[in-house]
C-alpha positions in Angstrom: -50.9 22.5 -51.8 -48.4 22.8 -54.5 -49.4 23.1 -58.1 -47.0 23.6 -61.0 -47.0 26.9 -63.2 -44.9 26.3 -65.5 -40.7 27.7 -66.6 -39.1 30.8 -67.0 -35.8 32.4 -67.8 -33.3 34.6 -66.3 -31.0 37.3 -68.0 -28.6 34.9 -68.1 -30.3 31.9 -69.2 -31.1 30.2 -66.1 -34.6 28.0 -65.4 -36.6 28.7 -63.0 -39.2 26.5 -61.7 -42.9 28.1 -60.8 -45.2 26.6 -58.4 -47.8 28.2 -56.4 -47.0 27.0 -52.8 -50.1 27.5 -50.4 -51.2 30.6 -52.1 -47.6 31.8 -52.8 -45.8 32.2 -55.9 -42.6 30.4 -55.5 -39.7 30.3 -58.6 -36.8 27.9 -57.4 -33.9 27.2 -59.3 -33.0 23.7 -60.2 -30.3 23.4 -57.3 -33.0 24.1 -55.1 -35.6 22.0 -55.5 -34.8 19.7 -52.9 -35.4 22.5 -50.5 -39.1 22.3 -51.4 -40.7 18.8 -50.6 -43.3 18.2 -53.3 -41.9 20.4 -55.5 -40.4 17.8 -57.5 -42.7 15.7 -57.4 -45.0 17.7 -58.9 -43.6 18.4 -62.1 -44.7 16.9 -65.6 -42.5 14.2 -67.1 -41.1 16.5 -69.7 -39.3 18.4 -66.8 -38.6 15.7 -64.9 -36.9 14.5 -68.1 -34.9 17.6 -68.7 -33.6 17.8 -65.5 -32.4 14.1 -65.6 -30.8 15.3 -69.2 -29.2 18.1 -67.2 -28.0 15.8 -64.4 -26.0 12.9 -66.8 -24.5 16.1 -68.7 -22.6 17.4 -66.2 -21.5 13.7 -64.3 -19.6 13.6 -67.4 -17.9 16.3 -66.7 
């Protein structure tokens, strides 16, 4: 079971991603949600958005 918790912020301005994972509070960085099947998945569209934002901004780089 994963369910999606909602955002929060490092010091240094970082998002982290909070699910509760089989009982377990999980925060996982953007980089590593791929490490985490369903975790993507289970995000709303406004995240989902943001981290497509995030993506396009630095493949311009």
């Amino acid at each position: 079971m994963i369910k999606y918790l909602g955002t929060r912020k490092t010091a240094e301005g970082a998002t982290l991603y909070v699910f509760l994972i089989n009982g377990a509070e999980k925060q996982i960085r953007e980089s590593a949600l791929k490490q985490y099947p369903g975790c993507y998945e289970a995000l709303p569209a406004s995240a989902k958005a943001k981290i497509g934002a995030n993506r396009a901004w630095l493949q311009k780089l």
